[in-house]
N, C-alpha and C positions, 0 to 999 in steps of 0.2 A: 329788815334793814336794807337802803339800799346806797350806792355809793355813785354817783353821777360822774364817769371819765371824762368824756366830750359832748356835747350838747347831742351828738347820736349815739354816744355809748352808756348804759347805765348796769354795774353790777347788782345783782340781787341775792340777797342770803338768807336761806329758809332752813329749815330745822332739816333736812336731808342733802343741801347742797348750800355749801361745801360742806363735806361729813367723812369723818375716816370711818370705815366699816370694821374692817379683818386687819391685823398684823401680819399673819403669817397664811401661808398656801402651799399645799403638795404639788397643786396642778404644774403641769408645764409650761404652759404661754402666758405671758402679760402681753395686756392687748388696751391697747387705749382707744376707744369709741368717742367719736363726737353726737351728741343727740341734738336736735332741731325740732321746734315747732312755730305755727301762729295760726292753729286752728283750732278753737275749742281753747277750755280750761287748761292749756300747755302745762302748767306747772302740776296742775292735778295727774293728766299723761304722764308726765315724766315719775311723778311720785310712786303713780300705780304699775311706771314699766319698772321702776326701780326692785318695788314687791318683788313682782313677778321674778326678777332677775335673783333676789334673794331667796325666791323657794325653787327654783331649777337648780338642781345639784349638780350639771357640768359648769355651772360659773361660781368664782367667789368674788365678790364686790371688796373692792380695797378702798377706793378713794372718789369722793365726787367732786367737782369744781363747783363755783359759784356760777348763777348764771347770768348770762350775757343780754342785753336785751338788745338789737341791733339792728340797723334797719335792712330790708330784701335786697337782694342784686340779681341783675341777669333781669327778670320780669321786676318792675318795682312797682304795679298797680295793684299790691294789696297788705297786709297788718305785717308789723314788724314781727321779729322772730326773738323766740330765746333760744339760747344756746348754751350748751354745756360738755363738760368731759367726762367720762367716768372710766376709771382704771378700774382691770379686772383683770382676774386670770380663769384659763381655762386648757382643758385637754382636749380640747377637739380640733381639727385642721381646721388652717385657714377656710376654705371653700365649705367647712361643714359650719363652720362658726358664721358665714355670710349665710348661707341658707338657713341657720337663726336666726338672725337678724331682722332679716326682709319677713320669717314667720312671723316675730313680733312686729313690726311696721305695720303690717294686715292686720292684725292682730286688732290692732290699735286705730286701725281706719285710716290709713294709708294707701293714697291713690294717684296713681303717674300717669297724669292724664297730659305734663309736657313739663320741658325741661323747668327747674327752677319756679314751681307750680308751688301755691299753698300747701300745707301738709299739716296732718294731727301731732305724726313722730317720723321724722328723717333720723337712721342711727349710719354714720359713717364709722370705718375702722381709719381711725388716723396710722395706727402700726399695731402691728402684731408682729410682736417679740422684736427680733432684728432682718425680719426677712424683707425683702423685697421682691413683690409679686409686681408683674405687669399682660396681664392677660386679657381678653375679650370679657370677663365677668370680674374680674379681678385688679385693683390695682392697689397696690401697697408701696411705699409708704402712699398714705390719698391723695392723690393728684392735686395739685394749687394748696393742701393743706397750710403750709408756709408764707400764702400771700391773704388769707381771711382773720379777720380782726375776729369771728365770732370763734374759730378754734386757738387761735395765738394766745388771748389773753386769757380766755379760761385754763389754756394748760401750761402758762405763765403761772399763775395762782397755782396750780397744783402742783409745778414744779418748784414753788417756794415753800411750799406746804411739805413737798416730802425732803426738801434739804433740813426743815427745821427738824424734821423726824426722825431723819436718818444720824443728822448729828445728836439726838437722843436714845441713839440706838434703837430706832425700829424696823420699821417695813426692809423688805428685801427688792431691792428694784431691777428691773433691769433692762426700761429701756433708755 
């Protein structure tokens, strides 16, 4: 199904996103990731990083947004992007949770060849937990997070998604 916002924005809903995963988590940090692509099967990528994230036992998967179909900025001479949110939690630090990340981006055929370049999978961390990191490798909350249409709405949608939840008594949030 897909939901047409603006003549550049179009939602998309697939049997894994949007999709609540898990209720509950021992781990310590909630961490909200934004995913990106527009190279190759994107949605197949995301599907099969999603797997992957579901048999690594330092993450649990809580929630995915719908995805975003939107067009490039910064370079715009190539395929539009999808984008998406996905809540998780996990015990690993900050800095150990990023050199995750960037494994699976490799992983995944992921290559920074210049700023705002084509990509198979881009994972940003929009927050982790309530910290704010600003470092030479590190920047939390993610820098411009606030002003991109392809992170706002999808984690619009999943912050309607866990109001509706929470006032059903579920998930534990907290960011």
């Amino acid at each position: 199904m897909k939901k047409k916002l603006t003549e550049d924005l179009t939602l998309f809903y697939f049997p894994n996103f949007p999709k609540k995963f898990n209720t509950t988590s021992k781990k310590r940090y909630s961490v909200t990731i934004g995913i990106g692509g527009n190279i190759g099967d994107t949605k197949k990528i995301f599907d099969n990083f999603l797997l992957c994230l579901k048999k690594d036992l330092r993450f649990t998967i809580l929630m995915t947004s719908p995805l975003l179909q939107n067009p490039p900025f910064g370079f715009l001479e190539q395929r539009w992007f999808l984008n998406g949110i996905i809540l998780l939690k996990t015990d690993l630090c900050p800095n150990d949770f990023l050199k995750a990340m960037q494994r699976y981006e490799k992983k995944f055929g992921r290559k920074r060849s210049f700023q705002d370049a084509p990509r198979t999978l881009d994972i940003d961390i929009i927050f982790f937990d309530n910290k704010k990191i600003d470092t030479k490798k590190l920047t939390i909350p993610h820098k411009n997070w606030a002003n991109r249409e392809s992170v706002i709405i999808p984690l619009k949608r999943i912050k309607n998604e866990r109001k509706k939840t929470e006032s059903n008594g579920g998930y534990e949030w907290r960011n």
